[in-house]
C-alpha positions as semicolon CSV with decimal commas, in nm:
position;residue;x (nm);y (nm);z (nm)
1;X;7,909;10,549;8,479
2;X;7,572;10,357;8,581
3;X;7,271;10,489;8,531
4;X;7,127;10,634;8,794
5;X;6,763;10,624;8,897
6;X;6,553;10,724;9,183
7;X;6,414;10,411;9,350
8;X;6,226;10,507;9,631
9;X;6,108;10,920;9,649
10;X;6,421;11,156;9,731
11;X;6,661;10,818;9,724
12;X;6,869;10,720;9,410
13;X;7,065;10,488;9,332
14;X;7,375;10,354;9,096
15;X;7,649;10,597;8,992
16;X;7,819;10,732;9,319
17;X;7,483;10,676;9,567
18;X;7,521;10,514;9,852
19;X;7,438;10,113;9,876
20;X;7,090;10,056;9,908
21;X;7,030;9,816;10,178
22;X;6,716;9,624;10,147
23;X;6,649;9,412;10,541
24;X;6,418;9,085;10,382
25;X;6,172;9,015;10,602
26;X;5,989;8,803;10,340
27;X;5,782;8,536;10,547
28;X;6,003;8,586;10,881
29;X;5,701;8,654;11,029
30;X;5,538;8,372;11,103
31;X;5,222;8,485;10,967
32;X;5,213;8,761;11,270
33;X;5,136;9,086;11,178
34;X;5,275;9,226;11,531
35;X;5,588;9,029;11,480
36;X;5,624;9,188;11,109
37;X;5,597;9,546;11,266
38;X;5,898;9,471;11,524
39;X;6,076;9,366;11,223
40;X;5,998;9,683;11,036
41;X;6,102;9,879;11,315
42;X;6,378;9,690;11,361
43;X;6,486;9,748;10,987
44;X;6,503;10,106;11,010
45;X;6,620;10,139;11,391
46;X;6,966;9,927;11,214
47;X;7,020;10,200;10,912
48;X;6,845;9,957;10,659
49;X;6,676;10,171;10,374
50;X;6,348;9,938;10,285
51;X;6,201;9,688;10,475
52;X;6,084;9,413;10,206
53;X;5,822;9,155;10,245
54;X;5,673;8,861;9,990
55;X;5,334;8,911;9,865
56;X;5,179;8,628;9,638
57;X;4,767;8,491;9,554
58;X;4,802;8,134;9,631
59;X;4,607;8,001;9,365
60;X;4,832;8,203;9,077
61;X;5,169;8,082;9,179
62;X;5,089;7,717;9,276
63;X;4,862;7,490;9,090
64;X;4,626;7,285;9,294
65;X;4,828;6,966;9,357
66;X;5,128;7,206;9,456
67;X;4,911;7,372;9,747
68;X;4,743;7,002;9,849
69;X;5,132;6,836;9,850
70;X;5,158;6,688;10,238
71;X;5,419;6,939;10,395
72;X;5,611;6,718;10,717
73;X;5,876;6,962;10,736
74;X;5,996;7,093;11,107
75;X;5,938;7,424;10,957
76;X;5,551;7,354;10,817
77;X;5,271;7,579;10,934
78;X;4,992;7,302;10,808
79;X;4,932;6,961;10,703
80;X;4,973;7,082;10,310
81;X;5,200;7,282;10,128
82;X;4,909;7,515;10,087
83;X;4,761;7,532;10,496
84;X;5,138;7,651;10,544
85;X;5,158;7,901;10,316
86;X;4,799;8,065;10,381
87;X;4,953;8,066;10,744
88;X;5,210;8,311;10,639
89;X;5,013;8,496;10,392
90;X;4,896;8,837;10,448
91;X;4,608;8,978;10,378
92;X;4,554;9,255;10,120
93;X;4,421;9,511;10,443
94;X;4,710;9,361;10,630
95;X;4,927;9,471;10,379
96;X;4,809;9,819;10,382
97;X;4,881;9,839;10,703
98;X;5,223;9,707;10,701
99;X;5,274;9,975;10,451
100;X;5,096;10,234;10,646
101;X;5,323;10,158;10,929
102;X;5,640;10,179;10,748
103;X;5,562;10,542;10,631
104;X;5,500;10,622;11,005
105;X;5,827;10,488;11,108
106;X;5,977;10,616;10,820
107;X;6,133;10,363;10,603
108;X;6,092;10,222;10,237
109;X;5,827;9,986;10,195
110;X;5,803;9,692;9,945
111;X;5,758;9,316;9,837
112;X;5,822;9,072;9,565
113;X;5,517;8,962;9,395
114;X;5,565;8,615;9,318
115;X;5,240;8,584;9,050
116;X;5,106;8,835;8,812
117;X;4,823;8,890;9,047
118;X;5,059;8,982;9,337
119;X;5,181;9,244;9,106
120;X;4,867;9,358;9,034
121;X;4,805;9,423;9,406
122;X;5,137;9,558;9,489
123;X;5,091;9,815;9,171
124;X;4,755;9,931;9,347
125;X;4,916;9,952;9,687
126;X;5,161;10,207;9,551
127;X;5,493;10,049;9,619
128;X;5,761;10,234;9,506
129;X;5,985;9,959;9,311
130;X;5,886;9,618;9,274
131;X;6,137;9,316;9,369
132;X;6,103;9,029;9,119
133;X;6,212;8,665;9,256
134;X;6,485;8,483;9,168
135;X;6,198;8,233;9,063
136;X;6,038;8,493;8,792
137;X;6,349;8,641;8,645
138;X;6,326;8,390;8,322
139;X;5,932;8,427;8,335
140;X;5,954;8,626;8,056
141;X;5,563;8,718;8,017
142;X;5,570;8,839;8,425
143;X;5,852;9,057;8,337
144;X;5,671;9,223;8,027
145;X;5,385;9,302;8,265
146;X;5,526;9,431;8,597
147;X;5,806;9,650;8,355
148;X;5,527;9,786;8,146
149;X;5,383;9,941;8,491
150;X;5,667;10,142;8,502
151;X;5,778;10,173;8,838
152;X;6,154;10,103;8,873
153;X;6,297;9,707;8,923
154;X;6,502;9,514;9,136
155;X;6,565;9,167;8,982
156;X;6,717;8,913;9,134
157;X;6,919;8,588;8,957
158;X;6,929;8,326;9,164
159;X;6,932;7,947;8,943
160;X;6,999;8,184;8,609
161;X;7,264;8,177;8,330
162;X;7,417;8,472;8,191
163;X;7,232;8,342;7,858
164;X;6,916;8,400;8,053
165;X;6,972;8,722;8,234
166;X;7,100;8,861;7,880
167;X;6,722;8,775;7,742
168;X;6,624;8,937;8,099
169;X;6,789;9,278;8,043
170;X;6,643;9,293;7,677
171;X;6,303;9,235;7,820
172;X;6,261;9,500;8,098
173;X;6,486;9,750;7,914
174;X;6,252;9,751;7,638
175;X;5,953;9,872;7,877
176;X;6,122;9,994;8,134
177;X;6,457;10,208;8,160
178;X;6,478;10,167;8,610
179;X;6,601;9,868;8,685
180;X;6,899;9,697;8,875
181;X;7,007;9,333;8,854
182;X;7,143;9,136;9,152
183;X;7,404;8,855;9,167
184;X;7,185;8,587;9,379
185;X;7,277;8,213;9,438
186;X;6,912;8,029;9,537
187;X;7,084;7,811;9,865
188;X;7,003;7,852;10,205
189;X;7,223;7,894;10,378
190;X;7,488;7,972;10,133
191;X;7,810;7,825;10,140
192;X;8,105;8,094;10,047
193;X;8,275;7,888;9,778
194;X;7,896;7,898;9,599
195;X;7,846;8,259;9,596
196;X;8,034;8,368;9,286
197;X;8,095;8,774;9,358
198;X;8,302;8,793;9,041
199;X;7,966;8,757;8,891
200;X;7,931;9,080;8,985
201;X;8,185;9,240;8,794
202;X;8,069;9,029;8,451
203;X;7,736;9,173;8,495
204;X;7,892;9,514;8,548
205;X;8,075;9,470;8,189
206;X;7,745;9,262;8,004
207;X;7,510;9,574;8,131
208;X;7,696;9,897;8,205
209;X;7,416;10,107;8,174
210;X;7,268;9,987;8,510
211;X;7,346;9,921;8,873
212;X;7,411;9,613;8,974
213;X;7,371;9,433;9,342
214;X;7,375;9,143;9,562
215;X;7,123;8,938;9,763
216;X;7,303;8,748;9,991
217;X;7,181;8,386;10,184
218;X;7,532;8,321;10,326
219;X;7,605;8,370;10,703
220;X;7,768;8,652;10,873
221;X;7,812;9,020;10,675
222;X;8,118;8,928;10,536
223;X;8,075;8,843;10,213
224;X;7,785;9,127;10,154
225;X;8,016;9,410;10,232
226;X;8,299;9,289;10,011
227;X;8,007;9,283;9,720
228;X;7,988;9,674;9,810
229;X;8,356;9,698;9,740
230;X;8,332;9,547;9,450
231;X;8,076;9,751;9,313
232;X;7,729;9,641;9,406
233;X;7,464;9,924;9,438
234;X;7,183;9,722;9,614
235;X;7,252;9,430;9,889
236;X;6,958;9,279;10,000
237;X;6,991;9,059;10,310
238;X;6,712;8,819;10,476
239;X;6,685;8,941;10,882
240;X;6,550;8,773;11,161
241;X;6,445;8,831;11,547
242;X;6,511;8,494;11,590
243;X;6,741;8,238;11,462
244;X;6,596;7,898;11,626
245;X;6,235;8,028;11,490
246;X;6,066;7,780;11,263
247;X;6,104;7,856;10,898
248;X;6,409;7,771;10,643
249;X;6,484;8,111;10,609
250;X;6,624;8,229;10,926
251;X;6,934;8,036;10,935
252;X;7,068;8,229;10,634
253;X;6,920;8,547;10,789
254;X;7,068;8,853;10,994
255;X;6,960;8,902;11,366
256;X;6,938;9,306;11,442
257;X;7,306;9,330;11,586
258;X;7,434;9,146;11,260
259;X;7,234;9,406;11,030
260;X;7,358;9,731;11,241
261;X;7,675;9,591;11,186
262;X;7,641;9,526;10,790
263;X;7,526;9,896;10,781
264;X;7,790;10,025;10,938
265;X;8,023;9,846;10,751
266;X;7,913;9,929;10,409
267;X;7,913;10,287;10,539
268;X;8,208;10,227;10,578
269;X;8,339;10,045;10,345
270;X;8,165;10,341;10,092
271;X;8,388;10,553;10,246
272;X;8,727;10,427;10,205
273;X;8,654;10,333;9,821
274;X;8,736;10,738;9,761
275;X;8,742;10,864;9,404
276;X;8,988;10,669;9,210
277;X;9,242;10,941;9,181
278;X;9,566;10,875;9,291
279;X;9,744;11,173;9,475
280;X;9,910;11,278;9,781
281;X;9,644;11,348;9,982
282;X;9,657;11,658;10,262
283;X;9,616;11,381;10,551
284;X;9,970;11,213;10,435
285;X;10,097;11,571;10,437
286;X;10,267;11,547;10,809
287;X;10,421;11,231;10,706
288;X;10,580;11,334;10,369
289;X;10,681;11,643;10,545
290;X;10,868;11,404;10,829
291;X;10,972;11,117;10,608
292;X;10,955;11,224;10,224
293;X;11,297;11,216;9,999
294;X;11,451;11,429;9,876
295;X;11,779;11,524;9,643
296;X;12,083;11,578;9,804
297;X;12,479;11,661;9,694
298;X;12,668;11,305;9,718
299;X;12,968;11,587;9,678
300;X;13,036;11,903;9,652
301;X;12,943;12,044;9,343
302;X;13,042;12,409;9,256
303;X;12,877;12,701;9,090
304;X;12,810;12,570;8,696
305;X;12,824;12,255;8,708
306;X;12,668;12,020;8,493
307;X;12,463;11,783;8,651
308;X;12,509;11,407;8,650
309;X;12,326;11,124;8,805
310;X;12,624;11,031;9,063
311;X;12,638;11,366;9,198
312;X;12,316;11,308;9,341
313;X;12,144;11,085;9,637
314;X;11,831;11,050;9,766
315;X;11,779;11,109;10,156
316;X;11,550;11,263;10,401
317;X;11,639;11,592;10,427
318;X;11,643;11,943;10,608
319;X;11,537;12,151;10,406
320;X;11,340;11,945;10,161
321;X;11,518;11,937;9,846
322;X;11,435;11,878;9,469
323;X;11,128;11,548;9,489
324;X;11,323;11,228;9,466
325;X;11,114;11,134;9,171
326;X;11,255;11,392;8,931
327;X;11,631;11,250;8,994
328;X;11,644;11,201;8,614
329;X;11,541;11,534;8,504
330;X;11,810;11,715;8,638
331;X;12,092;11,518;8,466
332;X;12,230;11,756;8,265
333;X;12,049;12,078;8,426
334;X;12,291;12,376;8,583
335;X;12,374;12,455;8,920
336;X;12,370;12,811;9,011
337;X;12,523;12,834;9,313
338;X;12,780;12,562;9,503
339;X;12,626;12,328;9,703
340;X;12,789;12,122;9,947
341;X;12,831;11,784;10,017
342;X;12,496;11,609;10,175
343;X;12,342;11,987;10,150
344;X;11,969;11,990;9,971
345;X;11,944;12,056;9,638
346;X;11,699;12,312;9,631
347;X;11,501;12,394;9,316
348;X;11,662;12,744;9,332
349;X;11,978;12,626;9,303
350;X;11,927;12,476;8,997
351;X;11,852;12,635;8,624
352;X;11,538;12,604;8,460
353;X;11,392;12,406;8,802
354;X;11,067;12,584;8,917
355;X;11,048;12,596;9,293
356;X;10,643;12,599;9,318
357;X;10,606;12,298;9,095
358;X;10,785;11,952;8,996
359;X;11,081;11,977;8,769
């Protein structure tokens, strides 16, 4: 079984939790702090269980050249790379106060920090788990940091080999035992044949001894809810307001309708995975006591008679006989009483054959 860890205060997850369903509002925003708090809302108004942002300091994740790169994109906030991306930054008070409001509405609050520094902040905000980047999973000296703070993990593996998410699972498990890794392809949107959900089930053999997830880019719920029955413990999704909103993200992201419906679904979906244990359950009970076989006398067979396999059929019958699966066992077994032809044999008709139980 998984470990299992508490992620967020009075929520666990891994072993038999429920999925944890992260809404991404990452920079969906666009840079409006109003807008973010209709998302939040929105998270928690469609079942989601954290409402996720992106936190990074500018000058720690891009180098100079990076920030002053001319950015002509439809989606660009600025002339440079940078102009955009201070456009959709928040502010460290701003922040607080996303967080603030998230407690009020009363859903899980947290970001990736994409720099060391973002960490840093994040850490001091008091975020419950931190959500590393597909970007900083093989950054091996930001992992060492943000596990040695010790709050609990979520890393995703976007652009990564299973050579590198090996050396990933070495690193944070040696500071830090909380931590779940998710299946992630780095396209947006994602194309189904480029999503790879048997990943999932390698990382559930390569590192058994923690719950694994999926962040999904692709489009539609789909392909998220089959990662649930396959085993994933944490689906992250990117969400939206709107679709037609400038930004590359909110293609591949859900509106509100298409999130309520992935909750439901993996609700769902959680539901009908049941235990594993294969029995007759008491729900098929009116239909085993309508249809289910029986043993019945192909002839007559008189008092002392040995039994043989050709004596016997297999019918639906009144009174329900001997269970059609022990057919075999009572070649060779004793009849106590005569029993006619197409008549039940009952269990107390036969020697040695236990009416309360299977022969």
């Amino acid at each position: 079984m998984p470990l299992k860890f508490e992620l967020y205060p009075g929520r666990m997850i891994g072993g038999d939790e429920p999925c944890f369903i992260i809404a991404e509002i990452g920079q969906n925003h666009q840079g409006d702090i109003e807008i973010a708090k209709k998302m939040i809302k929105m998270s928690k108004d469609c079942g989601a269980d954290c409402a996720k942002f992106q936190k990074c300091e500018l000058e720690h994740k891009f180098n100079k050249k990076a920030l002053e790169r001319p950015y002509t994109s439809v989606h660009s906030w600025g002339k440079t790379y940078g102009e955009h991306k201070r456009h959709l930054e928040f502010s460290h008070e701003q922040f607080r106060e996303l967080k603030k409001y998230a407690e009020e509405v009363g859903i899980c609050f947290t970001a990736s920090g994409t720099d060391e520094m973002a960490v840093e902040f994040l850490h001091e905000l008091n975020v419950p788990f931190f959500k590393v980047a597909s970007a900083d999973s093989n950054n091996f000296p930001y992992l060492q940091k943000t596990a040695k703070k010790g709050r609990p993990m979520v890393v995703s593996s976007g652009m990564q080999s299973m050579e590198t998410m090996r050396k990933v699972y070495k690193t944070v498990k040696e500071h830090n035992q909380n931590f779940a890794i998710l299946q992630c392809t780095s396209a947006y949107p994602l194309e189904a044949e480029d999503v790879n959900l048997r990943v999932l089930t390698e990382y559930q053999k390569e590192f058994p001894d923690i719950p694994i997830g999926y962040s999904g880019h692709e489009s539609g719920i789909n392909i998220s809810v089959a990662a649930v029955a396959l085993g994933a413990k944490v689906i992250e999704r990117h969400v939206t307001l709107d679709k037609t909103w400038k930004g590359n993200d909110h293609h591949a992201s859900l509106l509100p309708s298409e999130l309520s419906e992935l909750v439901r679904s993996i609700r769902l979906v959680e539901r009908a995975l049941g235990t594993g244990v294969k029995q007759m359950l008491p729900c098929e009970k009116p239909c085993h006591d309508k249809l289910g076989k029986s043993l019945v006398a192909k002839v007559k067979i008189p008092k002392g008679t040995v039994l043989t396999q050709d004596m016997l059929a297999v019918k639906v019958a009144e009174p329900m006989g001997v269970a059609a699966e022990d057919i075999f066992k009572m070649v060779g077994k004793i009849v106590t009483k005569d029993v006619e032809e197409d008549e039940s044999l009952l269990p107390e008709v036969v020697a040695e054959c236990c009416k309360k139980k299977k022969c």
